[in-house]
C-alpha positions as CSV (number, residue, x, y, z in Angstrom):
1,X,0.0,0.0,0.0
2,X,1.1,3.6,-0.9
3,X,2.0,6.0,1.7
4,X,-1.0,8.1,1.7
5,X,-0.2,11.8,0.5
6,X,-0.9,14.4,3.6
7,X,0.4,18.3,2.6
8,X,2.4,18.8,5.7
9,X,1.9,22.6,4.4
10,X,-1.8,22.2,5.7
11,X,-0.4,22.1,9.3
12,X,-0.5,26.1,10.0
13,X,-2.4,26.4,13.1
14,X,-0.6,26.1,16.6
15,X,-2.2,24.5,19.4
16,X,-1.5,23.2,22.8
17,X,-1.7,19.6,23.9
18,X,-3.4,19.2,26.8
19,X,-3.7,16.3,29.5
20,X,-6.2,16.3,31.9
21,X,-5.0,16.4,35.7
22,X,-7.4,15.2,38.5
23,X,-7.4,18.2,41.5
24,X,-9.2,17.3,44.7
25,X,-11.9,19.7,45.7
26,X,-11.7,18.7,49.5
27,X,-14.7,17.3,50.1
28,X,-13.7,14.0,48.7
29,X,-14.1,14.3,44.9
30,X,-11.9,15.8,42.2
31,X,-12.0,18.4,39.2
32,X,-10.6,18.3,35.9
33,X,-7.7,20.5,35.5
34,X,-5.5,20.6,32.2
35,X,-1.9,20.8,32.2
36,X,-0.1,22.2,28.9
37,X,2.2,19.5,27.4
38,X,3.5,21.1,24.2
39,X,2.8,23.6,21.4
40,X,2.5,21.9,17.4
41,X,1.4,22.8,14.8
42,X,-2.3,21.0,13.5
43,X,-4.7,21.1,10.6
44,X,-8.5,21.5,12.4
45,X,-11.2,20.3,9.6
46,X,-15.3,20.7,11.8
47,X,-16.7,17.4,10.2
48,X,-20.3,17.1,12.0
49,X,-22.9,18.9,14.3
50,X,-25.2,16.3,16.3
51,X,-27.8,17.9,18.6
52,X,-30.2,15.8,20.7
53,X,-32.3,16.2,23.8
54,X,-31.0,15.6,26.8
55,X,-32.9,16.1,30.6
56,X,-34.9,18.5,28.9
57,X,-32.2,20.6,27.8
58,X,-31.0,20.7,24.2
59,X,-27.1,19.9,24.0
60,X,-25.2,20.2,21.0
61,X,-21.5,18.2,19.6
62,X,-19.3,19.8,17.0
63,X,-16.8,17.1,16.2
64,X,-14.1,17.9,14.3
65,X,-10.7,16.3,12.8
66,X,-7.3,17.4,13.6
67,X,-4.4,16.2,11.7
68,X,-0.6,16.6,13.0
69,X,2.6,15.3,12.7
70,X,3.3,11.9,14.9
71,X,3.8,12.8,18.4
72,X,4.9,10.4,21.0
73,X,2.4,10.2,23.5
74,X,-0.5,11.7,22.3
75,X,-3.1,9.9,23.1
76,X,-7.5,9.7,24.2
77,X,-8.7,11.8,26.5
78,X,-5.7,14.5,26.2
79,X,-6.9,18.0,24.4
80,X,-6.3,20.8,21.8
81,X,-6.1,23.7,23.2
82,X,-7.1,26.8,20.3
83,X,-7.2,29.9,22.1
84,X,-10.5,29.8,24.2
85,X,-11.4,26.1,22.9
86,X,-10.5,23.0,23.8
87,X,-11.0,20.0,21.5
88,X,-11.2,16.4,23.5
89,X,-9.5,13.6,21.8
90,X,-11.9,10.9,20.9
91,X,-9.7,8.9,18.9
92,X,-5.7,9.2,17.3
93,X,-5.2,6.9,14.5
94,X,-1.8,6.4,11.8
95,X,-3.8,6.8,8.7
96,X,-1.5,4.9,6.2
97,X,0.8,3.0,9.3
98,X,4.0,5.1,8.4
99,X,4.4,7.2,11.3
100,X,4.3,10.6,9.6
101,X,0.8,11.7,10.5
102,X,-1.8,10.9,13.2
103,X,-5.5,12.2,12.7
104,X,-7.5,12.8,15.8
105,X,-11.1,12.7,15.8
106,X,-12.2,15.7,18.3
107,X,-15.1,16.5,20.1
108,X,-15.4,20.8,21.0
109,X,-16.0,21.4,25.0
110,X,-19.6,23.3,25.4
């Protein structure tokens, strides 16, 4: 199979990766804090918009895909950080197996 062809050129926006840290609130459970990892440079493509109903409340998902260069730990769970947003890693697959590129399917924090 042929390497697949990813224009590293696409990757012009710079975002931090996030992991999430667990804080104790003192009363016996824990918050979600996130602590910066590194900067790199990513490609963000929004690929869907699900809305649904939800305790009677309407909640929205933006997903979106983010493609970067291989990075060594990156992994589910950890974040994008874009200025004010923060897209959760769903999933982080090698699309072609070479270790060039890894495409992270994203979720955006309401």
């Amino acid at each position: 199979m042929a390497p697949l062809f990813l224009d590293p050129g696409l990757l012009r926006r710079r975002a931090v990766l996030e992991a999430p840290v667990e804080i104790s609130d003192g009363a016996g459970g824990a918050a979600t804090a996130w602590q910066e990892l590194r900067e790199l440079s990513v490609h963000v493509e929004p690929t869907g918009v699900e809305a649904r109903e939800r305790f009677d409340r309407r909640e929205v998902t933006v997903t979106h895909r983010v493609i970067c260069r291989t990075v060594s730990g990156l992994e589910r769970g950890q974040s994008f950080r874009l200025g004010e947003r923060r897209l959760i890693i769903r999933s982080v697959h090698d699309p072609d197996e070479t270790g060039r590129f890894l495409i992270c399917r994203c979720e955006e924090e309401a």
